[in-house]
ChimeraX commands (.cxc) that place a marker at each C-alpha (Angstrom):
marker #1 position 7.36,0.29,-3.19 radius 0.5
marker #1 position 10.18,-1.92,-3.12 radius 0.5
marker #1 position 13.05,0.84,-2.02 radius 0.5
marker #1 position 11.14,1.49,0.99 radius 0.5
marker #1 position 11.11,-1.90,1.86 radius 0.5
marker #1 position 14.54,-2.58,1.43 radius 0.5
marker #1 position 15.38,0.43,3.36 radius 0.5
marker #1 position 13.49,-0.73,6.21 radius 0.5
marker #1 position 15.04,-4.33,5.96 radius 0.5
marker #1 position 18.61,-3.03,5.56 radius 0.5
marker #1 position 17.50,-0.62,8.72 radius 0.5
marker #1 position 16.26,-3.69,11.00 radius 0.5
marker #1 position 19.47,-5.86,9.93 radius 0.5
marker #1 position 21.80,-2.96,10.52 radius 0.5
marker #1 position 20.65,-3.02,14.02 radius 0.5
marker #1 position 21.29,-6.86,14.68 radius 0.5
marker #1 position 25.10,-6.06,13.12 radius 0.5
marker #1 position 23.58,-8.14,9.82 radius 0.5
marker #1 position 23.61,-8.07,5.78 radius 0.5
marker #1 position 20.35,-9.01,4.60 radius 0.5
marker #1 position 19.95,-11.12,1.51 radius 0.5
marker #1 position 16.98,-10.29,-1.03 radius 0.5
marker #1 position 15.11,-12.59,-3.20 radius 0.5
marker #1 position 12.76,-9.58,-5.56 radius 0.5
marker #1 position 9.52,-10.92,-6.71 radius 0.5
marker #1 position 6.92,-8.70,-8.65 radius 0.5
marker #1 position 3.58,-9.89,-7.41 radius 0.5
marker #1 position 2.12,-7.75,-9.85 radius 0.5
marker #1 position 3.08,-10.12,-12.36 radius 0.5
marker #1 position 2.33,-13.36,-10.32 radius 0.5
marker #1 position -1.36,-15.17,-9.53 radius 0.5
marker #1 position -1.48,-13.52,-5.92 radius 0.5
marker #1 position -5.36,-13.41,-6.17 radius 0.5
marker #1 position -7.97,-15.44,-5.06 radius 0.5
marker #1 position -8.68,-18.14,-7.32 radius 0.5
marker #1 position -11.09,-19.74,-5.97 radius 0.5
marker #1 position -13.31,-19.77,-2.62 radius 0.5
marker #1 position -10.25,-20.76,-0.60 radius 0.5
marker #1 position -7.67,-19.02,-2.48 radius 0.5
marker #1 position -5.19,-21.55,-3.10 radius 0.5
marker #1 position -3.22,-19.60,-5.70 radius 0.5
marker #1 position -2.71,-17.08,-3.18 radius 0.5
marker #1 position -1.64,-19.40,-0.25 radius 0.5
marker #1 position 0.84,-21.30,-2.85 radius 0.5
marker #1 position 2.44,-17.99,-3.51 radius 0.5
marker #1 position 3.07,-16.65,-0.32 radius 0.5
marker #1 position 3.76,-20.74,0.91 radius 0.5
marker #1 position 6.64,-21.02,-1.71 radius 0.5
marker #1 position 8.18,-17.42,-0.90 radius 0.5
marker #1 position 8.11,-18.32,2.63 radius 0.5
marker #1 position 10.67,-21.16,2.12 radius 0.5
marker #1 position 12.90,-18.65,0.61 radius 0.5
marker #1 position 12.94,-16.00,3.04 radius 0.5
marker #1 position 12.42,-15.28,6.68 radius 0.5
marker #1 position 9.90,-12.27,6.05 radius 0.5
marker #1 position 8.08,-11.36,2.85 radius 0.5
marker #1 position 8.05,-7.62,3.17 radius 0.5
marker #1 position 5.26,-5.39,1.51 radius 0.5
marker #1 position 2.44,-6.57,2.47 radius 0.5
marker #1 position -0.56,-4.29,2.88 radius 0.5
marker #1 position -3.26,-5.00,5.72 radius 0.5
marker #1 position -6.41,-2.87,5.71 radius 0.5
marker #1 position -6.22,-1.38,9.39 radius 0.5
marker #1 position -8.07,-2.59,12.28 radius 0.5
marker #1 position -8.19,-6.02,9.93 radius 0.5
marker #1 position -6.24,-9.19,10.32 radius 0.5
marker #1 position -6.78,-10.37,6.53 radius 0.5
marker #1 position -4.19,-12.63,5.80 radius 0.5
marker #1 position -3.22,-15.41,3.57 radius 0.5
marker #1 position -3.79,-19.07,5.36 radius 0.5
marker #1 position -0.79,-20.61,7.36 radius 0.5
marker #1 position 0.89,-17.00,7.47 radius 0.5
marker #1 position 1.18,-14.41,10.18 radius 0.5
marker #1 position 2.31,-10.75,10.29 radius 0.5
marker #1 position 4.78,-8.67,11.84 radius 0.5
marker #1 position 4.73,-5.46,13.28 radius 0.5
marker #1 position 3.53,-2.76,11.22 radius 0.5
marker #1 position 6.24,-0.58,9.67 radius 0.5
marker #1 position 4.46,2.11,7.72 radius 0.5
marker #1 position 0.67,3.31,6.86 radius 0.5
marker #1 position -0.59,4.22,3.91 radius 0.5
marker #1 position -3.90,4.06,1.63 radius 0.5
marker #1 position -6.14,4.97,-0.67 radius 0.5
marker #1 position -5.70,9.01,-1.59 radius 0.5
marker #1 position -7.66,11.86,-3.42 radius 0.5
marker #1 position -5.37,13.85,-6.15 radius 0.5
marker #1 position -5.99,16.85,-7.40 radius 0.5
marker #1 position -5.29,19.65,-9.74 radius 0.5
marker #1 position -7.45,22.12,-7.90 radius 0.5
marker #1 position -6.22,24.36,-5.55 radius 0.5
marker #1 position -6.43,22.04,-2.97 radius 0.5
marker #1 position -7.47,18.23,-2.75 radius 0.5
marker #1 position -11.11,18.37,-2.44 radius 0.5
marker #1 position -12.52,15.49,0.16 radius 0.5
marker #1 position -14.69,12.59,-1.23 radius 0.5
marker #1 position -17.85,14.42,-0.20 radius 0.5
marker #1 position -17.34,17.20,-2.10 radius 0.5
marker #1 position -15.64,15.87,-4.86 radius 0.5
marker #1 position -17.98,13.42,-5.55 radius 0.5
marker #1 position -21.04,15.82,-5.12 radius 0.5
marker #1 position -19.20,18.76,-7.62 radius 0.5
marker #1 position -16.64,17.00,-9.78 radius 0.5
marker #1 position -15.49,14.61,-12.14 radius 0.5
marker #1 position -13.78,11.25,-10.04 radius 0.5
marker #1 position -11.56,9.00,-11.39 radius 0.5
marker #1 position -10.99,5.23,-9.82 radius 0.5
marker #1 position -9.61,2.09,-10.45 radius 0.5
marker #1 position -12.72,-0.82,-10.90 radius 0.5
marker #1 position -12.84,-3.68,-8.33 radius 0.5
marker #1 position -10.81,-1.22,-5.99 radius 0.5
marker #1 position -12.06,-0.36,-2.62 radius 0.5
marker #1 position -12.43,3.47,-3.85 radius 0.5
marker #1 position -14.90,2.05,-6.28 radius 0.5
marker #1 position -17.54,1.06,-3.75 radius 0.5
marker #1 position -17.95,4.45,-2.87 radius 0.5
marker #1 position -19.98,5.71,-4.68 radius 0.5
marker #1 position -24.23,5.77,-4.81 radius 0.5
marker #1 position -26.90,6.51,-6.77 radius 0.5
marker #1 position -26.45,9.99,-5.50 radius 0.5
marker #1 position -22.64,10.58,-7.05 radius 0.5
marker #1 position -22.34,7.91,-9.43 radius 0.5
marker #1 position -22.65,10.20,-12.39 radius 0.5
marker #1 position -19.53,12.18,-10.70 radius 0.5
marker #1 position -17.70,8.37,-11.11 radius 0.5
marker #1 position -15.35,7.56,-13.84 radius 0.5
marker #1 position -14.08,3.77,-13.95 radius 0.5
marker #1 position -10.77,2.79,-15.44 radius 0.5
marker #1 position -8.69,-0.42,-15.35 radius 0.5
marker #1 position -5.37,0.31,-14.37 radius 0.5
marker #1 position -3.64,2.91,-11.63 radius 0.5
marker #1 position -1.79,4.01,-15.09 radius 0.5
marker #1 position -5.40,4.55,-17.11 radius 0.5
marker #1 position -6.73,6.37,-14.16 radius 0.5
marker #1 position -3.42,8.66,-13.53 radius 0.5
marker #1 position -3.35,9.03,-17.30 radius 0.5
marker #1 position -6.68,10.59,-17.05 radius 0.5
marker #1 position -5.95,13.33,-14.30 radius 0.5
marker #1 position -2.68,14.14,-16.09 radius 0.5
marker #1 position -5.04,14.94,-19.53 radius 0.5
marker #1 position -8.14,16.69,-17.52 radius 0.5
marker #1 position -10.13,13.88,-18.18 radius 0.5
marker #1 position -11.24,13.86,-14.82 radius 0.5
marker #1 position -10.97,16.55,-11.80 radius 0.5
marker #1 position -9.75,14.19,-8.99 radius 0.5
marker #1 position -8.76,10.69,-8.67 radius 0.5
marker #1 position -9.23,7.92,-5.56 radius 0.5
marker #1 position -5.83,5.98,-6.10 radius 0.5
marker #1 position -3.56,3.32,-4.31 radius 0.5
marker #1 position -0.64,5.85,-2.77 radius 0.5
marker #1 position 2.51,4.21,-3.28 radius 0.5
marker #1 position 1.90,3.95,-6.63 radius 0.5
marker #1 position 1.09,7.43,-6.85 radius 0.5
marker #1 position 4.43,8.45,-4.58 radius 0.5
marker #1 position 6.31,5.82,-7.10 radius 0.5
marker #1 position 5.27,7.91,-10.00 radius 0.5
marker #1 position 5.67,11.27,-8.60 radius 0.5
marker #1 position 8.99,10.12,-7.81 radius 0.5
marker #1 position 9.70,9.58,-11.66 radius 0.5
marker #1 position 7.88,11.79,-13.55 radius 0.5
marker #1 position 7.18,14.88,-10.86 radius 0.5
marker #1 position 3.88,16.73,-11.05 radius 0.5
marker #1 position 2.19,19.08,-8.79 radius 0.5
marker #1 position -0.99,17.49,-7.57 radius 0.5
marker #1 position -2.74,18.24,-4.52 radius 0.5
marker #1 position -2.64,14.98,-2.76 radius 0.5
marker #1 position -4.94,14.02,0.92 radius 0.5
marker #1 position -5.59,11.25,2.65 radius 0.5
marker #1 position -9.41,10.02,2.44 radius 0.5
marker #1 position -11.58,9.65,5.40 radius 0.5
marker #1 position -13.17,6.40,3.96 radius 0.5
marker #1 position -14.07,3.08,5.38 radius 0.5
marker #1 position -11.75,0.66,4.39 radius 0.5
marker #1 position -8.66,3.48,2.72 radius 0.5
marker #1 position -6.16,2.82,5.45 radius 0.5
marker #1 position -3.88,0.30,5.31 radius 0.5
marker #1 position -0.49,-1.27,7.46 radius 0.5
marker #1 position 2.16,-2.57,5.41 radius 0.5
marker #1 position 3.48,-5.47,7.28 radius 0.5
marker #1 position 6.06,-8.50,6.49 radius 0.5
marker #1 position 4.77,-11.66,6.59 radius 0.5
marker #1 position 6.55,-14.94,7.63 radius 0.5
marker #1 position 5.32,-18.93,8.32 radius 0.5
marker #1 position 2.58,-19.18,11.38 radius 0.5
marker #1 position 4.96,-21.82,12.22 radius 0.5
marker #1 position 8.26,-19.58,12.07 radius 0.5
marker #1 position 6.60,-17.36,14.61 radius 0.5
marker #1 position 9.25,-18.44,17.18 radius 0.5
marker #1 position 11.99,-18.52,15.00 radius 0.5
marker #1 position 14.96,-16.42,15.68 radius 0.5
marker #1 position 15.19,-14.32,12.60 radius 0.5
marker #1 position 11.63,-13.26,12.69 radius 0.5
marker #1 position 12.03,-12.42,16.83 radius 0.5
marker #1 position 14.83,-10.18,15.59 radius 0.5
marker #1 position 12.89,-8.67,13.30 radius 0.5
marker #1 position 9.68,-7.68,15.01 radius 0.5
marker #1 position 11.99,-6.55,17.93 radius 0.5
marker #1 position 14.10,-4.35,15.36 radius 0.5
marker #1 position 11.11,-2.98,13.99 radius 0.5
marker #1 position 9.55,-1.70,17.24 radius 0.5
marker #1 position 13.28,-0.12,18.40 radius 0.5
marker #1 position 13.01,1.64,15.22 radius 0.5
marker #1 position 9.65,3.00,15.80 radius 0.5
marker #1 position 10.34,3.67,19.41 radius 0.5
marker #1 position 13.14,6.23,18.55 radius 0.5
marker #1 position 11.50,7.80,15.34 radius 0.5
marker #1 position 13.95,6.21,13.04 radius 0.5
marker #1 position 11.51,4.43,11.61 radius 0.5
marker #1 position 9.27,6.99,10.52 radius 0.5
marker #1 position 11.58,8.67,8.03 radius 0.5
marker #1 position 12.77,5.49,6.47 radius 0.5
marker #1 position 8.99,5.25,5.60 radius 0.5
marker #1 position 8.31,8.56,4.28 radius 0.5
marker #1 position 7.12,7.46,0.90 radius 0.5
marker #1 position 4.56,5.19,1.98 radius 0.5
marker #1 position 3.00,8.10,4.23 radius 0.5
marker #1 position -0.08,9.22,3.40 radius 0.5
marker #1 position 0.43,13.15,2.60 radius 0.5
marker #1 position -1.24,15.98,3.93 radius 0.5
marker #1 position -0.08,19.02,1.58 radius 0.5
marker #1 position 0.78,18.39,-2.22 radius 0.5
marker #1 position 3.14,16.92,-3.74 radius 0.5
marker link #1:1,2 radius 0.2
marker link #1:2,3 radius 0.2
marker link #1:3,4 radius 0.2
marker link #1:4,5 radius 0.2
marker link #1:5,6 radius 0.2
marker link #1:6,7 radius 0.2
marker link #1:7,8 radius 0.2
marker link #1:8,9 radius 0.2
marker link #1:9,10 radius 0.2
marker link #1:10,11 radius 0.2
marker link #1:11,12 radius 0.2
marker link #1:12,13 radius 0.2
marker link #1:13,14 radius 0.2
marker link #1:14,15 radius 0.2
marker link #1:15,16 radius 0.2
marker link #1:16,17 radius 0.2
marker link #1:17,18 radius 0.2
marker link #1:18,19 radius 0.2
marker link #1:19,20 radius 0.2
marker link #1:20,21 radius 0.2
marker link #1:21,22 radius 0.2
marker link #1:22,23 radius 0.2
marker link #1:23,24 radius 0.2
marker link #1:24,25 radius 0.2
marker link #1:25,26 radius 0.2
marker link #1:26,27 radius 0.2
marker link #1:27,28 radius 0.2
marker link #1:28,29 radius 0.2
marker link #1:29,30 radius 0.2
marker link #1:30,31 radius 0.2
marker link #1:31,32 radius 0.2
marker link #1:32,33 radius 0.2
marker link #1:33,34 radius 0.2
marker link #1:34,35 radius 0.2
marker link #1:35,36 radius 0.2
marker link #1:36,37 radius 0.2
marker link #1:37,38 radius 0.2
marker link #1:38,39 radius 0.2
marker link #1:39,40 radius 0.2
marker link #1:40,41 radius 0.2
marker link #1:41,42 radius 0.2
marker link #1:42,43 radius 0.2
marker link #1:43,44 radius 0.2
marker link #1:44,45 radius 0.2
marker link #1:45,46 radius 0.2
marker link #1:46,47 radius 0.2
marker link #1:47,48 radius 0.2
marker link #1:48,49 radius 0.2
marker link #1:49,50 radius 0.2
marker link #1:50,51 radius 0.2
marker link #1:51,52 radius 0.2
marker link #1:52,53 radius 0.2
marker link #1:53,54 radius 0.2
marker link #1:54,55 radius 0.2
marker link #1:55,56 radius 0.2
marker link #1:56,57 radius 0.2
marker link #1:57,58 radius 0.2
marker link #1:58,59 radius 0.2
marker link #1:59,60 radius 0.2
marker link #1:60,61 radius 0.2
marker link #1:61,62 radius 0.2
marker link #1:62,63 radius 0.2
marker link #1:63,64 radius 0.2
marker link #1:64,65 radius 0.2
marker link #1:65,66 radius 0.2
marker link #1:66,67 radius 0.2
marker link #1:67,68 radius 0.2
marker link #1:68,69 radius 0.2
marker link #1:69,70 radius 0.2
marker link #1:70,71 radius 0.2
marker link #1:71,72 radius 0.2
marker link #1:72,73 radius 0.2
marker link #1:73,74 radius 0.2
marker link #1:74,75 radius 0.2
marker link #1:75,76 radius 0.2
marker link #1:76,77 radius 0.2
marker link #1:77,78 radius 0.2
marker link #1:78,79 radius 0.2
marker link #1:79,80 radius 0.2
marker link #1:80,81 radius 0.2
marker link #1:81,82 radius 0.2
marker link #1:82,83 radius 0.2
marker link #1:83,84 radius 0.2
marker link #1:84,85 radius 0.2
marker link #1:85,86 radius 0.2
marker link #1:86,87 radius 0.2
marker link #1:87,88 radius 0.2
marker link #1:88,89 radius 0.2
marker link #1:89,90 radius 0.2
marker link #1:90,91 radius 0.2
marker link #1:91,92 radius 0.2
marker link #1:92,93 radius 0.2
marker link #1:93,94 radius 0.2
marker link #1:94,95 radius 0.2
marker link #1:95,96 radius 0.2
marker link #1:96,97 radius 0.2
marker link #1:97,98 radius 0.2
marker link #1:98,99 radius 0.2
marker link #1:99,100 radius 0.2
marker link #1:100,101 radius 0.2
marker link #1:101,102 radius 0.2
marker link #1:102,103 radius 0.2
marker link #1:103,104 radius 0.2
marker link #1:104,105 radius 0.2
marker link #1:105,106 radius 0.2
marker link #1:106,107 radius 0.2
marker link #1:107,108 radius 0.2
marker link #1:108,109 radius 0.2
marker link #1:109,110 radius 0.2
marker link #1:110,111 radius 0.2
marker link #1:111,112 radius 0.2
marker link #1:112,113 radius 0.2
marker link #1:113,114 radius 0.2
marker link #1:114,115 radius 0.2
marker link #1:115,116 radius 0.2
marker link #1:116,117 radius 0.2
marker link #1:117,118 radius 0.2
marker link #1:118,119 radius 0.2
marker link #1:119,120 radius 0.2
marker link #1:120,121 radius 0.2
marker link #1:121,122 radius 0.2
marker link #1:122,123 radius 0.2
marker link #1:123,124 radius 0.2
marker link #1:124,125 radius 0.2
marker link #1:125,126 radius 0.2
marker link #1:126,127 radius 0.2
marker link #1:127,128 radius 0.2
marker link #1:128,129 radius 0.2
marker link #1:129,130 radius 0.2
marker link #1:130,131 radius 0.2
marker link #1:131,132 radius 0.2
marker link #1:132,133 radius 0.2
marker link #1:133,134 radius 0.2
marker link #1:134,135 radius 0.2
marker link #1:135,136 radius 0.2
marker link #1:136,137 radius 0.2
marker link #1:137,138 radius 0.2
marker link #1:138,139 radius 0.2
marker link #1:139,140 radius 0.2
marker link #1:140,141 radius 0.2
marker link #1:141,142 radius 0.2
marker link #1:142,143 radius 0.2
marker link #1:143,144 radius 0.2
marker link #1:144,145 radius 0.2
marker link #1:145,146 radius 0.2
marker link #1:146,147 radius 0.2
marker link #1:147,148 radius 0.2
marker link #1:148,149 radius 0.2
marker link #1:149,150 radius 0.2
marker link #1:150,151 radius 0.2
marker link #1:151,152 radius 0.2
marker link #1:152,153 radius 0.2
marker link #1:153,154 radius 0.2
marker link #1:154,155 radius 0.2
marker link #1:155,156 radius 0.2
marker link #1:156,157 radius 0.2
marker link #1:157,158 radius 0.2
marker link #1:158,159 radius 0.2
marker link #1:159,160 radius 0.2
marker link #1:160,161 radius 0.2
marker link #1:161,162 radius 0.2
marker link #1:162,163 radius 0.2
marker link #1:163,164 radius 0.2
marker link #1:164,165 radius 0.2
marker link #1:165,166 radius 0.2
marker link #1:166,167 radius 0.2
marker link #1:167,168 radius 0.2
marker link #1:168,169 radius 0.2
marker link #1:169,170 radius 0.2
marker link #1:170,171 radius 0.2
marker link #1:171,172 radius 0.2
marker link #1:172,173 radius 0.2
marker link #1:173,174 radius 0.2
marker link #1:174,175 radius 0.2
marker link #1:175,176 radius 0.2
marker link #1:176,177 radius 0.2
marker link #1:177,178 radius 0.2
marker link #1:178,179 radius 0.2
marker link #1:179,180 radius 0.2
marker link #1:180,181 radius 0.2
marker link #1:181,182 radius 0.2
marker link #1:182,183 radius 0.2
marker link #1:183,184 radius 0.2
marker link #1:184,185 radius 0.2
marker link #1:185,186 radius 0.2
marker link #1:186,187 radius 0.2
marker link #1:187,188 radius 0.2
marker link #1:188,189 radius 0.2
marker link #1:189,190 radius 0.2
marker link #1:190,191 radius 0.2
marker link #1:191,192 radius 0.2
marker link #1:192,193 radius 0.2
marker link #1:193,194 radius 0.2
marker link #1:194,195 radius 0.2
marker link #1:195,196 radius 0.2
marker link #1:196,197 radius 0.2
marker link #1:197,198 radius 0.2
marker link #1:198,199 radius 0.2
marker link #1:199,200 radius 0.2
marker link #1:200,201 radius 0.2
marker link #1:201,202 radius 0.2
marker link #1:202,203 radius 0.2
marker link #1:203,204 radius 0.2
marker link #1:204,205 radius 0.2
marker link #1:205,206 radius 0.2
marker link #1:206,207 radius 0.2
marker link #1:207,208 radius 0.2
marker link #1:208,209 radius 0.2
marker link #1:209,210 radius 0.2
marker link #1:210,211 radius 0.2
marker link #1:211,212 radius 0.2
marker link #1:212,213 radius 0.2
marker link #1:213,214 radius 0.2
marker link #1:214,215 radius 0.2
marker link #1:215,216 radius 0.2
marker link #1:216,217 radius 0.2
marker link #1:217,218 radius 0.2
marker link #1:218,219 radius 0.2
marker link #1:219,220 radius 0.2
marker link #1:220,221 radius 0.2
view
């Protein structure tokens, strides 16, 4: 979500008396994955970005991981977010259940697609795209859906719906959204600045509501 991005970088230069510059890329529309064994279309992406910026903001890092493209390093964490259950229902059912008693949409190759078994797999419906699976809750195709949560904030944002939205106690759902920058920029003084911004900002709260819509939500939305 690029807004809340911005709104953290404009935040972190505001406090160093700065104007930031942006350079916008849509990764979704660039080869980010891995192409082969090494990934090399991945590490040329983030390689050639890094010689236009200080920080590459956006980046999501499943939590407790340190999974990151070669010859780059992360900063601090600035918001957490995930993989979510929505819901129609009366309230957002957990995996368990749903997946047990109803009808669950995902997106393939995503982590939420690895959970389920032989046990629940006839409760699992597999689409191809965040828009194919939200498409499907919106018509009552299915009763639930496991889906990436800032696209589901970004979309609730435009078209407003009242889904019943939770976080999911998963392996492998939570994720930091960091900034990445050059392992060899580490010591540079505009990524210094930044990390130090960043934990001011989460030291006196401000942070927290400048990264509302990546949260994960608790009560429906």
């Amino acid at each position: 979500m690029f807004t809340t991005d911005k709104a953290v970088a404009n935040a972190v230069a505001q406090a160093q008396n700065r104007t930031p510059s942006f350079v916008l890329r849509d990764s979704s529309g660039e080869s980010t994955d891995d192409d082969d064994l090494t990934g090399r279309s991945q590490v040329r992406y983030f390689t050639k970005l890094a010689t236009q910026c200080d920080v590459i903001m956006g980046f999501p890092v499943e939590a407790g991981f340190n999974s990151l493209p070669d010859g780059m390093a992360a900063s601090l964490p600035y918001a957490q977010t995930g993989f979510v259950m929505a819901s129609a229902g009366t309230s957002a059912p957990s995996f368990n259940e749903a997946a047990h008693s109803s009808q669950v949409g995902v997106v393939i190759m995503t982590v939420a697609s690895t959970y389920f078994d032989s046990s629940t797999m006839m409760h699992e419906h597999v689409y191809y795209s965040n828009d194919q699976l939200y498409g499907a809750l919106t018509h009552g195709d299915v009763d639930a859906a496991l889906i990436w949560q800032p696209w589901l904030n970004q979309q609730l944002v435009a078209h407003p719906q009242k889904w019943h939205v939770a976080a999911v106690n998963m392996p492998h759902a939570t994720w930091n959204i960091v900034a990445l920058y050059r392992q060899t920029a580490q010591n540079k003084a505009a990524v210094q600045a930044f990390n130090n911004a960043i934990g001011s900002l989460a030291a006196s709260g401000q942070l927290s509501h400048i990264v509302q819509p990546y949260d994960i939500p608790e009560t429906e939305h």
